[in-house]
N, C-alpha and C positions, 0 to 999 in steps of 0.2 A: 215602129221599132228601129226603121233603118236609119232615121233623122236623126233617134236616139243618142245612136253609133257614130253616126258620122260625127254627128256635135262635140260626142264625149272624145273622140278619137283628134279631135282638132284642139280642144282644148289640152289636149295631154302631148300634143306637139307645139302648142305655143309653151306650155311650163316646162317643157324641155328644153326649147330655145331659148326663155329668158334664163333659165337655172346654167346654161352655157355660156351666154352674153356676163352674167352675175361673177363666172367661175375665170372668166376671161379677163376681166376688167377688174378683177383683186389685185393685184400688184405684175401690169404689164410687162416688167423687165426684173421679177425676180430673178428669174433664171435663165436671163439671157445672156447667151456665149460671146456675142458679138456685141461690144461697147464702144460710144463713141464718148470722149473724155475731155474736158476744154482746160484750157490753161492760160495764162497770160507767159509772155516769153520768161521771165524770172521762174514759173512752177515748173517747167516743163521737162526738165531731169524728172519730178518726182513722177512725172505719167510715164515717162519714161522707163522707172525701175518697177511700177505697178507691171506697167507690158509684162514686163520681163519676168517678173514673179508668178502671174497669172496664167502663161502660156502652158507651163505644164497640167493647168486644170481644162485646160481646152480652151481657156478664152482667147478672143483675137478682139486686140484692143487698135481704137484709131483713134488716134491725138490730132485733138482739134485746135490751133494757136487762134486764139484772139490778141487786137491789138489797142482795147479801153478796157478800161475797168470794170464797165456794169456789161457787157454784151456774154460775157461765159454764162452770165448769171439767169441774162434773157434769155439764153439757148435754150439752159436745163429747164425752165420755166416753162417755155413752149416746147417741150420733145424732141429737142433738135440733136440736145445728146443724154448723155444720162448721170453723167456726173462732174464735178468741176474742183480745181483748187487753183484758189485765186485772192477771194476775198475773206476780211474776217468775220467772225461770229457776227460781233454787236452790227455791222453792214448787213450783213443776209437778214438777219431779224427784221430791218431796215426796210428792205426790198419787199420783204414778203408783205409786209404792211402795205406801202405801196403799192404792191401789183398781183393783189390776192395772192399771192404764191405761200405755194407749203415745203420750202427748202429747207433740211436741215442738215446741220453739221455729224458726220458720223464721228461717236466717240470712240475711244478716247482721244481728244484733240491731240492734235499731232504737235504743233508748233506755233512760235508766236514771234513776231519781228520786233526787230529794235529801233522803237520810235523817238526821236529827239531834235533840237533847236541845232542848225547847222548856219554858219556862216564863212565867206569866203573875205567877209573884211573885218569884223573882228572877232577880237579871241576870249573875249568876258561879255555876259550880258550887261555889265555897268557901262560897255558901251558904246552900248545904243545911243545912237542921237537921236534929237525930237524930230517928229514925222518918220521915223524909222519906215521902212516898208519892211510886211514880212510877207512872205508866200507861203499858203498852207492849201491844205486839198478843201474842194469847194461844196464837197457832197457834204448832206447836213451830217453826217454819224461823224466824219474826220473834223470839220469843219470845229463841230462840237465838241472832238477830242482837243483838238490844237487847241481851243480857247481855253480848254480847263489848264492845259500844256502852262500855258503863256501865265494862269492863274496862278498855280502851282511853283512857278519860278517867280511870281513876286513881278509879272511884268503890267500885269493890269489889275481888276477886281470883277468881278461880275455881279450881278442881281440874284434874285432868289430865282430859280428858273420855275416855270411858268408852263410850257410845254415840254414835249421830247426830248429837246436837244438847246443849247445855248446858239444863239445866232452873234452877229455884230451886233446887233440892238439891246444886246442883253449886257456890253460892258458896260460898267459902272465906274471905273473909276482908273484913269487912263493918261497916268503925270507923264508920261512921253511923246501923247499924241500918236500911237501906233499905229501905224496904217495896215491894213489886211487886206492883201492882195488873194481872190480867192481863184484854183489853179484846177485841172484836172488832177488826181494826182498822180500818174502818174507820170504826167508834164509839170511838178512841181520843179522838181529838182535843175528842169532848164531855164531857171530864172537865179540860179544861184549866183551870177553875178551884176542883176539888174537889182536885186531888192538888198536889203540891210542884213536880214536873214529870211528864212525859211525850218517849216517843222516839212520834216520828213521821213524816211524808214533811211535805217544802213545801207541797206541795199541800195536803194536806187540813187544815193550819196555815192557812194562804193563806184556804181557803172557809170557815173557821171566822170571818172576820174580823180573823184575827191576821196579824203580819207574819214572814213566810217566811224571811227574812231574819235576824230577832233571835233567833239560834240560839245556846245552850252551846255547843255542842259537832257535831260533825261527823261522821257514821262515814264513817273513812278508808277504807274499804273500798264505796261506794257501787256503785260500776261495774262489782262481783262480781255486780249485783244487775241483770242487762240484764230490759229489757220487750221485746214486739213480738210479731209476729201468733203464737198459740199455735192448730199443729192436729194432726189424730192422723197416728202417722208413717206410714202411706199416703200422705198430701196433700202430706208435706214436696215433694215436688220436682214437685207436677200443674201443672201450667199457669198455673191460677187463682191457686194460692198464690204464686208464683213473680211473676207478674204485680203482684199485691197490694203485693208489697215494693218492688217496681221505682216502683209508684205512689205509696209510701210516702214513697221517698228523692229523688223529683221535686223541685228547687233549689224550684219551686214551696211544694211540701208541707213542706218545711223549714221556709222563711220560714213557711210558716201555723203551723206547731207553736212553732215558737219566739215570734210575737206572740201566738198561743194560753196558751201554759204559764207565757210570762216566766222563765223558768231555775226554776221550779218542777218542772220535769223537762228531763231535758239528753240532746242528740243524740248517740249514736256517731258521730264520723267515717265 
């Protein structure tokens, strides 16, 4: 009888302890007060105003700078922080493919940058000279955006695509011999006077010292391209995250983002 007891008694403390372990590992950082937040130096107002919005619910938020493009994204990935705004949608999709990861964008997306064909020596794309160089960002999702880019304005032709994303291999047809210099991008824009042109965002046109404005060309497709708070999909609906956006889209936080960015990035309604 006493075996009985003991046995039963031990198995009713291991299903305690896994139904804790089960109750613990639901969503780690639903409710957690303390957030660490990453940004690339251009986001970082917005973790900025999140702070500021959040405090009065008790959080204490710590803003993390990264200084490349993919590393905010490796943070949130590995636990390092818990939420990021950096990169866009059709990128994180990207990433997560690549590196098993389950990031998702919290809705409703917040905003979406102005991507287009900048040049510091000419002021039409008729012209381009042959052998042109162009500098575009080198990861496959921009890489692939710029090539449609270039498609789109009538500068090359492409093939029927085949995989994920359009590569160089996939031009087809290419009367000016363009050459495609591939960049990080966020080191695109320091080739602005080494190449023919460059595809870019406004932004980092703008911080270059150039004017954001005097664009070739346009991708008609920008607003495919939404930004805003990126966390892992545990956190999409916690509290804090939820909270975050609400703080975001504040008539307040609008006005600061738009005398902030100057149409150098533009608001979702």
């Amino acid at each position: 009888m006493c075996r009985i007891v003991v046995r039963l008694t031990v198995v009713l403390l291991i299903t305690v302890s896994l139904l804790g372990l089960a109750a613990c590992g639901k969503s780690p950082s639903a409710d957690r007060k303390e957030l660490k937040l990453g940004c690339l130096a251009y986001s970082e107002p917005m973790l900025q105003w999140i702070k500021e919005g959040l405090a009065p619910g008790g959080y204490k938020v710590e803003i993390v700078m990264f200084d490349a493009n993919q590393l905010p994204a490796t943070a949130l990935k590995d636990r390092s922080i818990d939420g990021v705004i950096a990169n866009h949608r059709p990128w994180i999709l990207t990433f997560n493919k690549e590196n098993n990861a389950d990031l998702e964008m919290v809705q409703p997306y917040h905003y979406y940058s102005f991507f287009a064909i900048y040049s510091a020596k000419h002021k039409k794309l008729e012209d381009l000279p042959l052998n042109a160089q162009i500098a575009v960002p080198g990861d496959p999702t921009n890489l692939s955006r710029s090539l449609i880019i270039l498609k789109e304005a009538g500068v090359i032709t492409l093939k029927e695509k085949t995989g994920p994303f359009y590569t160089v291999l996939d031009i087809k047809d290419n009367p000016k011999k363009i050459r495609i210099v591939e960049t990080e991008i966020t080191q695109t824009v320091r080739n602005m006077q080494d190449v023919d042109a460059l595809i870019a965002t406004a932004y980092f046109v703008s911080e270059a010292g150039k004017d954001g404005d005097a664009y070739l060309f346009e991708d008609p497709h920008n607003k495919d391209y939404a930004l805003g708070l990126i966390v892992r999909k545990e956190d999409v609906n916690s509290p804090w995250a939820q909270e975050a956006i609400k703080v975001l889209r504040t008539e307040q936080n609008r006005k600061r983002f738009n005398d902030q960015y100057k149409g150098k990035f533009k608001l979702f309604e």
